[in-house]
Structures are given as C-alpha cells and as structure tokens.
C-alpha positions as CSV (number, residue, x, y, z in Angstrom):
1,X,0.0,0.0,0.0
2,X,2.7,2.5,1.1
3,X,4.6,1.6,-2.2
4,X,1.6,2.1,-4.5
5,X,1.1,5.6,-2.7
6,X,4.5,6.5,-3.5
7,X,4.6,5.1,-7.0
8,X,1.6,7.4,-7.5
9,X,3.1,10.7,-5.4
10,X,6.4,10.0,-7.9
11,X,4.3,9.9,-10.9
12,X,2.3,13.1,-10.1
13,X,5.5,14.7,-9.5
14,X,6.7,13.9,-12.4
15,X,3.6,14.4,-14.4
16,X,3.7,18.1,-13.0
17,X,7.1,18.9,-13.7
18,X,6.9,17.6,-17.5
19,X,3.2,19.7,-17.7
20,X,4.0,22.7,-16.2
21,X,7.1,23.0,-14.5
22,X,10.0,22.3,-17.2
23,X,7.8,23.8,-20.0
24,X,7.4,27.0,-18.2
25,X,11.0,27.4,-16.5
26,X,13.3,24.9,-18.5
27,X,16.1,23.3,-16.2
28,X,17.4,23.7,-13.9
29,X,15.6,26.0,-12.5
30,X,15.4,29.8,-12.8
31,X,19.1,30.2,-14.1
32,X,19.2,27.5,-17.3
33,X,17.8,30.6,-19.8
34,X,20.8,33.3,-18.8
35,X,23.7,33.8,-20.4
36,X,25.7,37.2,-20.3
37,X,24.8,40.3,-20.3
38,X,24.8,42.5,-22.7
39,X,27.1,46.0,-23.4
40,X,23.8,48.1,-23.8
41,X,24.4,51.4,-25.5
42,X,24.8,54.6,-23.1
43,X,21.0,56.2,-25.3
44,X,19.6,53.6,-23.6
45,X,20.3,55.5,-20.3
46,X,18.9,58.8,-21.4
47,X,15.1,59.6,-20.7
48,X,12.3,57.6,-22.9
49,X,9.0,59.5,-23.8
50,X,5.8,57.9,-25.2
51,X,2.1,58.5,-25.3
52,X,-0.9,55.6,-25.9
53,X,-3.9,58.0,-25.8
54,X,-3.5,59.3,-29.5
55,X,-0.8,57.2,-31.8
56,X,-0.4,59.6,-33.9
57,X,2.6,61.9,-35.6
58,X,1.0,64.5,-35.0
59,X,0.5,64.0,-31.7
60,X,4.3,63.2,-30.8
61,X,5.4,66.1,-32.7
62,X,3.8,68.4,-30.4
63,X,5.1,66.5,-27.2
64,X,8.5,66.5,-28.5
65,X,8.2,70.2,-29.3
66,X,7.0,70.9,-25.9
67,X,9.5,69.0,-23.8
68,X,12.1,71.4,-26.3
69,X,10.2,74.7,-24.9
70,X,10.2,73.8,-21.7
71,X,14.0,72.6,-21.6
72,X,13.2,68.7,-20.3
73,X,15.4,66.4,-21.5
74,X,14.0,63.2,-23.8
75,X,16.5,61.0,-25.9
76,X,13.9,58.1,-26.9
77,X,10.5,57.9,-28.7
78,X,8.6,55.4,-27.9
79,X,5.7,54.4,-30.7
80,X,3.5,52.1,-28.8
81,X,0.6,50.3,-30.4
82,X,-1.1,50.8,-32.8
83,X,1.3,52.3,-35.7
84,X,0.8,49.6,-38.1
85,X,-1.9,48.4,-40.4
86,X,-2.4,45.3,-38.9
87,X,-0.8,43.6,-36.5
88,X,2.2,42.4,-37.1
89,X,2.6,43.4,-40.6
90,X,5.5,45.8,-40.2
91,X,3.7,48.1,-42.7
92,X,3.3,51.5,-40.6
93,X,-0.3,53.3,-41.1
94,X,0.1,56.2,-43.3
95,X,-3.3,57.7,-42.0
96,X,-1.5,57.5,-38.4
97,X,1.8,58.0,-39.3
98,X,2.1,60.3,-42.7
99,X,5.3,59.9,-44.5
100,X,6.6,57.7,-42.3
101,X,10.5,57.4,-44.3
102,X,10.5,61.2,-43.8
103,X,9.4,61.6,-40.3
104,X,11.6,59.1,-38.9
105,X,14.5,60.8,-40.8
106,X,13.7,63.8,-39.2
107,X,13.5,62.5,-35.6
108,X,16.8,61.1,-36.2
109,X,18.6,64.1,-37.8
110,X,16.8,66.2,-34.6
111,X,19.3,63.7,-32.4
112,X,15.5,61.5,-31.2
113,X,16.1,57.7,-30.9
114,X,12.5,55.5,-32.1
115,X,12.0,52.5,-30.5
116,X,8.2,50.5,-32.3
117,X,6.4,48.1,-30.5
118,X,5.9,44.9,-31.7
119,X,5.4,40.9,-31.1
120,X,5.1,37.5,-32.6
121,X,1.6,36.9,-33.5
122,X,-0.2,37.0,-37.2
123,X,-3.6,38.8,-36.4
124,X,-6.3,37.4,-37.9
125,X,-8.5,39.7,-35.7
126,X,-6.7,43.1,-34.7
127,X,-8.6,45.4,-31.8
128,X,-7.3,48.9,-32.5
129,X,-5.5,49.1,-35.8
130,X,-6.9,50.0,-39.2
131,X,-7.4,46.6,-40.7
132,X,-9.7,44.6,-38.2
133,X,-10.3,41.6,-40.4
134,X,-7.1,40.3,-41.7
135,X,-8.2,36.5,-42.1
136,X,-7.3,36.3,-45.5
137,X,-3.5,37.4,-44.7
138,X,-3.8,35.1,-42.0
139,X,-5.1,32.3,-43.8
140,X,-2.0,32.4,-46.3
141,X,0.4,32.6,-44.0
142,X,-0.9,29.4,-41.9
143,X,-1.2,27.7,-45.7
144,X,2.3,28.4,-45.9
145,X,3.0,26.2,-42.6
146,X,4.3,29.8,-41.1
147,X,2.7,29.7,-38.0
148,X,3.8,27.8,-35.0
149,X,1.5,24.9,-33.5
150,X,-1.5,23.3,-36.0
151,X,-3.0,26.6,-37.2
152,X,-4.6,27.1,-33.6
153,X,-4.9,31.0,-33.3
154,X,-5.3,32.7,-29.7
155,X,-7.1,35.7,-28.2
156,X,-5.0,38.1,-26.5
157,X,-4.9,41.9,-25.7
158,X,-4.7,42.9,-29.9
159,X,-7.2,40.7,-31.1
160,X,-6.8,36.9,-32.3
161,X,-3.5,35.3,-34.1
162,X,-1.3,32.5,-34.5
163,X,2.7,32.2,-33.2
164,X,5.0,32.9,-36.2
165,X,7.5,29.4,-36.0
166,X,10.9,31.0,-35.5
167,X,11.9,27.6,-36.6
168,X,10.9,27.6,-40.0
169,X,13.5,29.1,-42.0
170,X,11.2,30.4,-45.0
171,X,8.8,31.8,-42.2
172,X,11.6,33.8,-40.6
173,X,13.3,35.0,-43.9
174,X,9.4,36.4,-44.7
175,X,9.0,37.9,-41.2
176,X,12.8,39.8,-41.9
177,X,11.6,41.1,-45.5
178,X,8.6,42.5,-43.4
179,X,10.8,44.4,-41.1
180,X,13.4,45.4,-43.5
181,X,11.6,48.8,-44.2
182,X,11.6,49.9,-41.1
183,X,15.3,49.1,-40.4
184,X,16.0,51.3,-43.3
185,X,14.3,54.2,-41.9
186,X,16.9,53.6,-39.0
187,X,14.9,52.5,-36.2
188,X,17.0,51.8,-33.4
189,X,15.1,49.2,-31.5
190,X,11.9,46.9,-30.5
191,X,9.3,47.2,-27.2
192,X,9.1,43.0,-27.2
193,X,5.4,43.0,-25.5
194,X,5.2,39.8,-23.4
195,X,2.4,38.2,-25.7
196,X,5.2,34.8,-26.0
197,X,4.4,34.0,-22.6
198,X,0.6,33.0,-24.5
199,X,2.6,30.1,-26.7
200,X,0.8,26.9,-25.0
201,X,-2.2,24.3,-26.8
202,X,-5.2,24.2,-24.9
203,X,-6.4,20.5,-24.4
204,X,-9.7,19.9,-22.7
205,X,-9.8,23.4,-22.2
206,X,-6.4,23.5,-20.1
207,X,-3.1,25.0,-21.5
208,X,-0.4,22.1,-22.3
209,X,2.8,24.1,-22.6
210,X,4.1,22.8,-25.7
211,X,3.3,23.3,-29.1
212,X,4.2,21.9,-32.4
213,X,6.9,23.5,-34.8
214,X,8.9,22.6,-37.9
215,X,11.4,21.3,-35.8
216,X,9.8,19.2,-33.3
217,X,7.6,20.3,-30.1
218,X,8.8,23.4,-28.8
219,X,7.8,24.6,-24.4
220,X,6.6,27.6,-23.7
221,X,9.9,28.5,-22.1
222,X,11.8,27.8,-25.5
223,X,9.8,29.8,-27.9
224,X,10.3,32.7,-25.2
225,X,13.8,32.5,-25.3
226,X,13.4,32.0,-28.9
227,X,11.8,35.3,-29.6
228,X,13.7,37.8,-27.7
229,X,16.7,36.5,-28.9
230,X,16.0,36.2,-32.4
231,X,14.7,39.6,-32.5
232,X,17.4,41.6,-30.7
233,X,20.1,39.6,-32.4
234,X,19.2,40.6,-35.8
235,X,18.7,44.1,-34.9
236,X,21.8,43.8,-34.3
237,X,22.6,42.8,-37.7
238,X,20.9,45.9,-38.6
239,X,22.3,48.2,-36.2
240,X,25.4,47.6,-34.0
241,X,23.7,50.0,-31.2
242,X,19.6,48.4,-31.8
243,X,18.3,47.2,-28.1
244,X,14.7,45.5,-27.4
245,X,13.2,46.3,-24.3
246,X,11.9,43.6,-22.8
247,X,9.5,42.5,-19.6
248,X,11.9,41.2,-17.2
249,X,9.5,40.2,-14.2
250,X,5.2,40.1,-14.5
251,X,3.8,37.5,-12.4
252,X,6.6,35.7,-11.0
253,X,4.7,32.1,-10.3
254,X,4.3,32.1,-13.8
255,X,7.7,32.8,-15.1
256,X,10.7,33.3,-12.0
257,X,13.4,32.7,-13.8
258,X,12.4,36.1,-15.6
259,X,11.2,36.8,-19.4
260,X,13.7,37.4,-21.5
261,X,17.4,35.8,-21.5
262,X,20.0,37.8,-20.1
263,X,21.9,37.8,-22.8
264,X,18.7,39.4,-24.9
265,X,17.9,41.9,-22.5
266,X,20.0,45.2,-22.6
267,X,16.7,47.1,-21.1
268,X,13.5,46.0,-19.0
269,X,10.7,47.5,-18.4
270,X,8.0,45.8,-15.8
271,X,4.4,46.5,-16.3
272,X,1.3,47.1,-16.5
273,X,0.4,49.6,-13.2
274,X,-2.2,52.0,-13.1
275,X,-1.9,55.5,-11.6
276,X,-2.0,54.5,-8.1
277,X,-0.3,53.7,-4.9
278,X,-0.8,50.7,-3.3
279,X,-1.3,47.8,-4.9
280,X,-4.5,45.3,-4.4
281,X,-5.7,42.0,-5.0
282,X,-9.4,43.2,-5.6
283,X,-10.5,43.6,-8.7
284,X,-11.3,47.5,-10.4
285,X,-14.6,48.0,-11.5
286,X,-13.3,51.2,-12.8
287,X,-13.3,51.9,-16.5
288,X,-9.8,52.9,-17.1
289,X,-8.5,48.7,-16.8
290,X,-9.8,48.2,-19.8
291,X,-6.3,48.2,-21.3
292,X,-4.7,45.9,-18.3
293,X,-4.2,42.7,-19.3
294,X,-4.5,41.8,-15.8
295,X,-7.5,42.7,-13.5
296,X,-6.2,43.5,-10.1
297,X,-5.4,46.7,-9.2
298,X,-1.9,47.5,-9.7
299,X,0.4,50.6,-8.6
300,X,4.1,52.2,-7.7
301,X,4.5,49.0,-5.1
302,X,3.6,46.7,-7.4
303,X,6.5,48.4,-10.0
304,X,8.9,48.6,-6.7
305,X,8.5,44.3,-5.9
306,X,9.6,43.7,-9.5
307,X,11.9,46.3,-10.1
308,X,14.0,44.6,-7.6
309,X,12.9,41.0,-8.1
310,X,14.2,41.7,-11.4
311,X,17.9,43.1,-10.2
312,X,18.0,39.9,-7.7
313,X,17.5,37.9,-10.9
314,X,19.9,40.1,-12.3
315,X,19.0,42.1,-15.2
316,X,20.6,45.2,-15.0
317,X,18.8,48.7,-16.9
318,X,15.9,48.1,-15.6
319,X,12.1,50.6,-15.4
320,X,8.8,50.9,-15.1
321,X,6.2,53.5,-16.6
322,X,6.4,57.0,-14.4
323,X,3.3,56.8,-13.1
324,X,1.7,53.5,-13.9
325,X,0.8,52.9,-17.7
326,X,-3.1,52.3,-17.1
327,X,-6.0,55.1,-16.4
328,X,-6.9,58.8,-17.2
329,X,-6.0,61.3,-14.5
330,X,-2.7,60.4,-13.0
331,X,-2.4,62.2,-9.4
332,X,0.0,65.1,-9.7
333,X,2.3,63.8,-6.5
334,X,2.2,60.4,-7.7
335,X,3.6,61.3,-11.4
336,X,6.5,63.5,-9.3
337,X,7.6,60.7,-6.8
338,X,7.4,58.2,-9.8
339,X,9.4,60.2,-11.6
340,X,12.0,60.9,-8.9
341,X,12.3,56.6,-8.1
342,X,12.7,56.4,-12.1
343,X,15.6,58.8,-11.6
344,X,17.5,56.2,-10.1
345,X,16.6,53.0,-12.3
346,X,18.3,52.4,-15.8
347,X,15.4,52.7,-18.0
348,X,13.6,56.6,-17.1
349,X,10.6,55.7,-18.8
350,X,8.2,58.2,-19.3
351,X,5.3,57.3,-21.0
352,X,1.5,55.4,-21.1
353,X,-1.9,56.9,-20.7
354,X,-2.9,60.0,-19.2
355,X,-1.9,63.4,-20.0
356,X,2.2,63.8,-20.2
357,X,2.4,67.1,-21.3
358,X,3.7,68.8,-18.0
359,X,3.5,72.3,-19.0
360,X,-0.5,71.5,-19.2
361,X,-0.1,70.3,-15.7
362,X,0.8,71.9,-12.7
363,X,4.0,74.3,-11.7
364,X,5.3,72.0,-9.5
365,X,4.8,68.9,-11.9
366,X,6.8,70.5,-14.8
367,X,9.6,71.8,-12.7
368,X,10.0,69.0,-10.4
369,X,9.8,66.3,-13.0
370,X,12.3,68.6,-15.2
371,X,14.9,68.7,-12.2
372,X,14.8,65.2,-12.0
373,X,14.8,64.1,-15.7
374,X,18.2,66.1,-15.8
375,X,19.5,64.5,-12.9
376,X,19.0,61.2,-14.5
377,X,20.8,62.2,-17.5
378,X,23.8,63.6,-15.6
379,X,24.4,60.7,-13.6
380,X,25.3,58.5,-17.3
381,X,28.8,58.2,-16.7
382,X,28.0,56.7,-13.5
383,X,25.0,54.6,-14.6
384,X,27.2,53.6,-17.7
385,X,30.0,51.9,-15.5
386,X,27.5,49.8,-14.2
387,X,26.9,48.2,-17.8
388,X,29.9,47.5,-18.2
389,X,31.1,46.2,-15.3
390,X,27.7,43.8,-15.2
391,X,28.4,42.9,-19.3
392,X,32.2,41.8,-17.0
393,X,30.3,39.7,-14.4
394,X,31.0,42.2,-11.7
395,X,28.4,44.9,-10.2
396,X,25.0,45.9,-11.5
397,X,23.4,48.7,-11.6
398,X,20.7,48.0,-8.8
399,X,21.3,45.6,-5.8
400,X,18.1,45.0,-3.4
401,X,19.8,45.7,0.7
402,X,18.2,43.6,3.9
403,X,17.5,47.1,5.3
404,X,14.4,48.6,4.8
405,X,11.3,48.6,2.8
406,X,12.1,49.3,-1.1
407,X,15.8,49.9,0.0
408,X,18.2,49.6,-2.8
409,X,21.8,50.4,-4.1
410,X,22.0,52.4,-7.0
411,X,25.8,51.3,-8.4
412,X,28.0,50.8,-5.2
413,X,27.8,54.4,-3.8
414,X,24.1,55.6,-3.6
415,X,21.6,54.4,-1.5
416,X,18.1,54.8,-2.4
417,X,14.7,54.4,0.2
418,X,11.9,54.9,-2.3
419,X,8.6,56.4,-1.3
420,X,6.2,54.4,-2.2
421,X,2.9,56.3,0.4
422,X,1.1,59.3,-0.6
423,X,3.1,61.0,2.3
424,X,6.1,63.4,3.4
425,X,7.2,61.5,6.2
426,X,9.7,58.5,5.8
427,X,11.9,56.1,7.1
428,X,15.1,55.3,5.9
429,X,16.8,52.5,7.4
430,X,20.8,53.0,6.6
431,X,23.4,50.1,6.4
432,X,26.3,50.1,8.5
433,X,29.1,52.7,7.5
434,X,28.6,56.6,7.3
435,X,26.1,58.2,4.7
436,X,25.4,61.9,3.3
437,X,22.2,62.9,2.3
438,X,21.9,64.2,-1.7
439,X,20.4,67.3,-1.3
440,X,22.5,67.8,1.7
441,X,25.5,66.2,1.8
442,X,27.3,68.7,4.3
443,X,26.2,66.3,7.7
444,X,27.6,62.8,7.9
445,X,25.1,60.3,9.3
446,X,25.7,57.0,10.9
447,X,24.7,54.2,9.6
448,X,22.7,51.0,11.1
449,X,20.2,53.6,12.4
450,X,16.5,54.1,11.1
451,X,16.2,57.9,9.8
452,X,12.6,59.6,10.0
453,X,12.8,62.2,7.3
454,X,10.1,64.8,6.0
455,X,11.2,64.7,2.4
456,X,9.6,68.0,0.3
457,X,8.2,66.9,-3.3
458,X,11.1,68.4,-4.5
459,X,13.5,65.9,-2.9
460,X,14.1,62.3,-2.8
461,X,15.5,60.0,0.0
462,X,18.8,59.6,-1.4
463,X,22.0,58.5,0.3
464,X,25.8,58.9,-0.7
465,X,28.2,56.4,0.8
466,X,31.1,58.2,2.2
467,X,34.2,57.1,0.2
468,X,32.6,57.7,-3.2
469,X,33.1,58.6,-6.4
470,X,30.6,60.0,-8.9
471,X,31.1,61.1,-12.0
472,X,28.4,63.1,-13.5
473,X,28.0,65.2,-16.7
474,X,26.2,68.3,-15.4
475,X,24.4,70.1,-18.1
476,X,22.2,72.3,-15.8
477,X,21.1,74.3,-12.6
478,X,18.6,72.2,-11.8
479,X,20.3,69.6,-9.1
480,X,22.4,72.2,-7.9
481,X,25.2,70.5,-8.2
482,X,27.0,72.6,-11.3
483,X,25.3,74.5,-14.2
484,X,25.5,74.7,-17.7
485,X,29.0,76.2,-18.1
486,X,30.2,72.6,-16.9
487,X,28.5,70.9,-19.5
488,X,32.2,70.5,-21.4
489,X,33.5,68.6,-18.6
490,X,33.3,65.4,-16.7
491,X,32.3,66.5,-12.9
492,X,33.2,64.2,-10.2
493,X,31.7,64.0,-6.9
494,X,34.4,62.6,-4.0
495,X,33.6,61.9,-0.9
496,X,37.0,61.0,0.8
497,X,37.0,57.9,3.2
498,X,40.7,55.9,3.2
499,X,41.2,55.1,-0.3
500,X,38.9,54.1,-3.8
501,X,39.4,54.2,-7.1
502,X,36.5,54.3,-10.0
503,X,37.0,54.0,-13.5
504,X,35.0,55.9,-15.8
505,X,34.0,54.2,-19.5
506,X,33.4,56.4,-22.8
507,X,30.7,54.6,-24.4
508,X,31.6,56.0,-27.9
509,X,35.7,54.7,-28.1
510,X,35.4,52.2,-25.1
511,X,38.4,54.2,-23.6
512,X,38.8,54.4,-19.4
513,X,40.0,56.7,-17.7
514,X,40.8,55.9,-13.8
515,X,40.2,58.4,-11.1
516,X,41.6,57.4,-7.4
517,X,42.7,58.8,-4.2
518,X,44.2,58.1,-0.8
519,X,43.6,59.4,2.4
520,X,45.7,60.3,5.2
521,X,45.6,62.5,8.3
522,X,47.9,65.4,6.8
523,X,46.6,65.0,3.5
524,X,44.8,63.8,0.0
525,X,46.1,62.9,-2.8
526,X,43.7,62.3,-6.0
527,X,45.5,60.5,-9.3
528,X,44.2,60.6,-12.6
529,X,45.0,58.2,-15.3
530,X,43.9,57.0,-18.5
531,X,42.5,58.5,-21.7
532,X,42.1,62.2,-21.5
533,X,39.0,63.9,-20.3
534,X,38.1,67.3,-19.4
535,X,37.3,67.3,-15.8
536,X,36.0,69.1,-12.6
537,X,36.6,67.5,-9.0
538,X,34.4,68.5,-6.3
539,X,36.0,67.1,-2.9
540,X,33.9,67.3,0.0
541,X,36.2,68.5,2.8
542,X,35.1,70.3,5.9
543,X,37.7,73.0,5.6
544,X,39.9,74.5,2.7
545,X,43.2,73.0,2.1
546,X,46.2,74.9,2.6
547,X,47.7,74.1,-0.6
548,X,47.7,71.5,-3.8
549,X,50.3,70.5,-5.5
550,X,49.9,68.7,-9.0
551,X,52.6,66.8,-9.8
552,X,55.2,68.9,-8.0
553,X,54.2,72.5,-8.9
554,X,52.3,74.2,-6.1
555,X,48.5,75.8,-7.7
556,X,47.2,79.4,-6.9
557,X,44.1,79.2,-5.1
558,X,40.8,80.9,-7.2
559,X,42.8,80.2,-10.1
560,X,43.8,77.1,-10.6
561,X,41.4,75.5,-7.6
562,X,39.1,76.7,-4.9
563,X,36.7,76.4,-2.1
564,X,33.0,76.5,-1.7
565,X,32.7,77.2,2.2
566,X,28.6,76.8,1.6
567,X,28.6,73.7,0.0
568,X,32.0,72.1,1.8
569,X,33.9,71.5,-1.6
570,X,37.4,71.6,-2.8
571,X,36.7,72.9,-6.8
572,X,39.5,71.8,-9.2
573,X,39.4,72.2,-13.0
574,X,41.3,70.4,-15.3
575,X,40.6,71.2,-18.8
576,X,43.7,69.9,-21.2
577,X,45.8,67.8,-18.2
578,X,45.4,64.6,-19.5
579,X,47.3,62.3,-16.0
580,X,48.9,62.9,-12.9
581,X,48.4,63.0,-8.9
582,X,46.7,65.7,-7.1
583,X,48.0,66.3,-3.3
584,X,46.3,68.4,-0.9
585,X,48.0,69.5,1.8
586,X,45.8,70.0,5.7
C-alpha cells in the first residue's frame, strides 16, 4: 500500500514537472535561460518618452516640441501600439503615421532615438489598428506552414493570431523582409510586448505548454527564449547599437526565472500599473482597466516588488512606466515621486496613458519632473560603469539591501529608500558605515540607524556612501550640483574615506580613464589616469586645504582651484591635463 502511494506521489510529480514545471522554467531552475549580459548602448540610459492616448505623428510632434520649450530632456520615442496596419505586418499606417520614411529621418537628424512596438503573432482579428479583419493574410500565411502549433490561433490583448514558427527558416526569412523597411528608416530598437508567454495548446480546455513546430515540439519556455533572442540579435545585424526592451519580471509564479534571457535583454521595463499607490488583490470596476491585461489593481509598489525581483534575478537597466501605464487622470504627487524613483533606475521611462504634457499640468509637476529628468541624465557616466562592469560579471546597476522597505543600491555608492505612500514622512533604514544625504551632503550620518525624514516633493530619500566617487556630466542648474557652463567637462563628486578608485568608461571609443585617491591624516592625494578627459573635481572636505600640489608645482588658489565654504567643496578644474596625482595639503 505505502509503495503504490508512493509510486503514484512520484508519478504526479513527475507528471507536473513535465506539464507545467520544465515547459514554463526549463532546467534547472530559474538560471538555465541566462547567459551574459549584454554592453547596452549609453542612449539607452537617457530619458524615454511615449504617449498611448493618441498614436499619432502629429501628436508626438507636439510633445516633442514641448519638452524642447520647456528645456526637459528626452533622448527616446517610444511608438506604442497601434502604428501599423495590422498587426504584425510591419507596414506603418500612413493615416497615423504620414510619410513615415520622412518623419523618422527627421526625428533622427533632430538627435530622437525611435523605438516601435511589436510581437510575434499574425492577427487574424486586430482590436485597434486599421485593418480589423485580416483573415485572408492570415489564412495564407498558416497555408504556408508559417505559423507555430496546428494553425490554432489565440485571443489576447490585440485581437486573435497565430505564433509565427521561428523555426521555420522560410517563415523567418518572410517575417525579416517585413521588417526590413523599417530598419531602413533607421529604427534603433523593439518594445518586445510579453504576448510569448501565451505560446501553449489548450487540451480539454487547459493549457499544455508545448506546441508543435517545424522542428519538433517546442515549451513555452523555448519559444520565449526563442523570440527575444532572435529579434534583438538581428537588430543587431541591422544596427550595431539596436536594443529591445523587454519585460523582465510580470507575475513571478508564472515565469521566476524572468522573461527574456540575459543575454537578450539590454533594457526591461515591468508592467502594466495603473496610476495609483498601493497595490490590491481586488478587482477594479473602474473603466480605465480596460487596457490591463490583468485585473487587479496595480500601482508604484507593485512596480517597486519587480523592479527589484528583477535586479536579484539580475538584469541590470531596468524601469517601469512613471506613473503607472493604465487610467486617465494620473495624481500630480504620484507622477513626481514616480518620476524621482525612475531617476535612479536604468530605464527613465516616461510614458502610457494619461496626459504627459507637464507644461499642461501643474507648476510643481513640470519643474519637479524637469529637475529630475536632468539629474537622470547627468548621472550617465555613472550609470554607464554599471553596464559595463555587469556585461564583466561584476556589479549591476541596482542591488536589493536587507535594510528597509524598497531599500536599494544604485551602483555601489548611492543608496536609495523609495517612497512608495502618498506621504512626506519616511523612514530610511541606513546600512552600516557613514552616509550623506543628496540634497545635503554637508552632515555625515551613521549608519545601522533608522532615519525619519520629512522629504519635500522636490527631494528624494537619497543616500551617498562616504568614500565615493561620482562622476556626472552636469548640463544644468537644476540639481544644484553645477550649471551649464560645466557641461564640457566630466564632474566628479568625492567623498573621501581611506582610499577608492572608480573607472570611468566612454561609451563612444570604449576608452577608461581611472580616477583614485588616498587618504591620510595630513593630506589627499587624487591620481588621474587614463585617456584624456576634461574634468572638474568637487571634494567634499570640511575645511579648505592649505595648498595642492599637481605633480610637484604648487596651484594658486581661485585660479587654478578653490573652495566652496557653503557647500563644503574643494573645486578643481582640469581642462587639457590629461594624468597625474593631485595632493592636498591639511
């Protein structure tokens, strides 16, 4: 008896594991998918703009023309659904998109990147896009033994279609003469929407994982794998700087191990949210799901949980949508405290429904959200080590702590406590060591205590480790931290603790250049080495030096350096000195 019940516990085991478990996950678990990552393109780290009310030209024209008048920063279109005739013909919709060779010339010549949506299914029924009935099309393409599976078609969020087979080498040399166009016009990558994770045949009314392809049964895990890389690889092909940006983390029972390869992922975005705080397990009777693919309610902590289930995966440039991608009116303090935890993620995504035209919002919106969309796009150099060192095997961009709720490290040096209540008051829980606060750095705080902080809208809980190094390229006033007239140079933030080096990487000739220093009680002493760059050091240091020497030669003060008695910093300026050691005298 005991032996028949185990005989029938092993054989529901394994029955379950060859159902659902290796279909879904592959093996062994969670980890068999990843390879390494990619060296993502520093664009990819400048601020993304989109819009999924109006899909028009027109329309994203007159957003990109505002964000110019009002001076906020945006590097990447996005052109969400729907921009083509059908879906997924690759044949953009002229009534949408007029002249569509000529416009995306001009958005490139006027410095935009264009990222276009897209995924793997041939509509037979499309929801939103010009051509609604495209059986026929359909019809020929399953004729042609295109389509993955035995012509079964599935509903999802577009309509109804079948898989293309990314097996079948006649299919996938059809699907590239598709796309060709567009790479021509210079598109520079692919939103992968997460429709892959639908590849399964329903039996009885249940979904078996698998399904039928040229080459033999393919899991639902496979063809997922199969489709981001397939589609970022030959972007590649197209462009030696194309990236797809792909989900990362959705509902992590169904897929842990994450969405997309590693190796196929150079940017994630998590989604869907709606324009709300908390998240719920109720379901929203409200009008504005009706684009969710999901029906509980969804918000900024529901973004936070796989932001960082995503970094202790490990993907590295990962977002979400400032402000949640689903509903009408987003609430003003919610778009700017969005905006200000996308700040200090790899992908600033800003974009969805609901109005994102911040000079037809409030004061405080537009400037705010303009402060912070600088910041982000000064701290590049910084961000930008942290692809390359993660495309090494080494640190990532964002690294989940013990402490605290939300708490994360941004790079090695910043801590961030994200606020994640419709409130002013916080708590920060800081690790062990000693910490500076951003928009203060002048007071040194002990770590291993639990901070409660009244953090104005236009501030974010931000921590600097003391000991770092932070290179920035400051283009504005905004942040305070250098204006305009240091836009020529590489500013770098030190905080001076012992000794620490940082290299910094040049994304255009892959050239480093090292910046270090060593600490002592009669002085500092800051080397410089590497390929030339223009730079500024600010060096926190509670009082002025009484001299620096550079290589021997002793500098006049307010000439060659200075001091900032407000804001606690040692200034230094080198504009042609390409290497050589820095010592400060106390």
């Amino acid at each position: 008896m005991k032996k028949a019940l185990l005989y029938t516990f092993a054989i529901i085991i394994i029955a379950l594991y060859a159902l659902v478990i290796y279909p879904l996950w592959g093996f062994p678990f969670n980890r068999s998918i990843h390879n390494q990552l990619p060296l993502t393109p520093a664009w990819v780290l400048e601020c993304w703009l989109w819009e999924d009310d109006y899909n028009t030209a027109d329309y994203v024209d007159e957003l990109l023309e505002g964000y110019k008048a009002n001076d906020i920063p945006v590097r990447t279109i996005l052109i969400d659904s729907p921009w083509s005739l059908r879906y997924n013909d690759f044949e953009v919709d002229t009534l949408r998109y007029p002249k569509p060779k000529k416009w995306f010339s001009n958005l490139q010549s006027d410095g935009f990147r264009v990222v276009l949506w897209m995924t793997s299914l041939i509509n037979s029924v499309n929801k939103d896009t010009r051509i609604k009935d495209s059986h026929q099309w359909s019809e020929k393409k399953k004729d042609q033994g295109y389509l993955a599976g035995y012509n079964d078609q599935h509903q999802w969020w577009k309509g109804k279609g079948g898989f293309l087979d990314y097996t079948n080498e006649e299919a996938l040399q059809w699907w590239r003469e598709q796309q060709q166009p567009l790479f021509d016009y210079g598109i520079d990558g692919w939103k992968l929407d997460g429709a892959a994770t639908l590849f399964y045949t329903e039996v009885l009314g249940l979904p078996f994982f698998y399904k039928n392809t040229s080459k033999g049964i393919m899991t639902t895990r496979d063809y997922m794998t199969a489709y981001y890389r397939q589609e970022y690889f030959h972007g590649l092909t197209q462009n030696p700087e194309f990236v797809t940006l792909s989900r990362s983390i959705d509902r992590r029972w169904a897929h842990p191990e994450g969405f997309a390869p590693f190796d196929a992922s150079p940017v994630n975005w998590v989604g869907d949210q709606k324009h709300t705080w908390k998240s719920s397990k109720s379901k929203s009777n409200s009008q504005d799901s009706d684009d969710l693919i999901m029906e509980d309610v969804r918000g900024i902590t529901m973004a936070l949980d796989h932001i960082l289930e995503s970094a202790r995966l490990g993907y590295n440039i990962i977002g979400s949508d400032i402000a949640g991608f689903s509903g009408r009116d987003i609430p003003p303090r919610l778009y700017i405290r969005w905006a200000q935890l996308s700040t200090f993620c790899g992908l600033f995504l800003n974009g969805g429904h609901g109005n994102r035209k911040l000079w037809e919002r409030s004061q405080e919106e537009l400037e705010i959200i303009r402060k912070f969309s600088w910041l982000h796009t000064e701290l590049i150099p910084y961000m930008y080590h942290y692809i390359v060192t993660a495309h090494n095997g080494g640190a990532r961009l964002q690294t989940p702590i013990a402490q605290g709720k939300y708490h994360y490290m941004f790079g090695e040096s910043l801590l961030i406590a994200p606020i994640y209540e419709d409130q002013q008051n916080h708590t920060i829980s800081l690790p062990l060591g000693d910490w500076r606060y951003l928009f203060d750095d002048t007071n040194l705080l002990t770590g291993g205590q639990r901070l409660h902080m009244n953090i104005p809208m236009d501030q974010y809980p931000v921590f600097i480790k003391e000991g770092a190094i932070i290179p920035m390229h400051i283009q504005r006033s905004y942040s305070g931290i250098g204006t305009k007239a240091d836009s020529a140079y590489t500013t770098v933030l030190i905080y001076p603790k012992n000794t620490n080096s940082f290299t910094i990487y040049n994304p255009k000739d892959h050239q480093e250049t090292s910046i270090s220093y060593t600490q002592t009680k009669r002085d500092f002493s800051v080397s410089i080495t590497g390929a030339h760059l223009p730079y500024i050091l600010k060096i926190h240091s509670n009082i002025p030096p009484s001299s620096i020497v550079l290589d021997g030669i002793s500098l006049i003060e307010n000439d060659q350096w200075s001091y900032d008695q407000g804001l606690q910093k040692i200034i230094i300026k080198g504009a042609n000195y390409r290497q050589g050691s820095y010592v400060l005298k106390y």
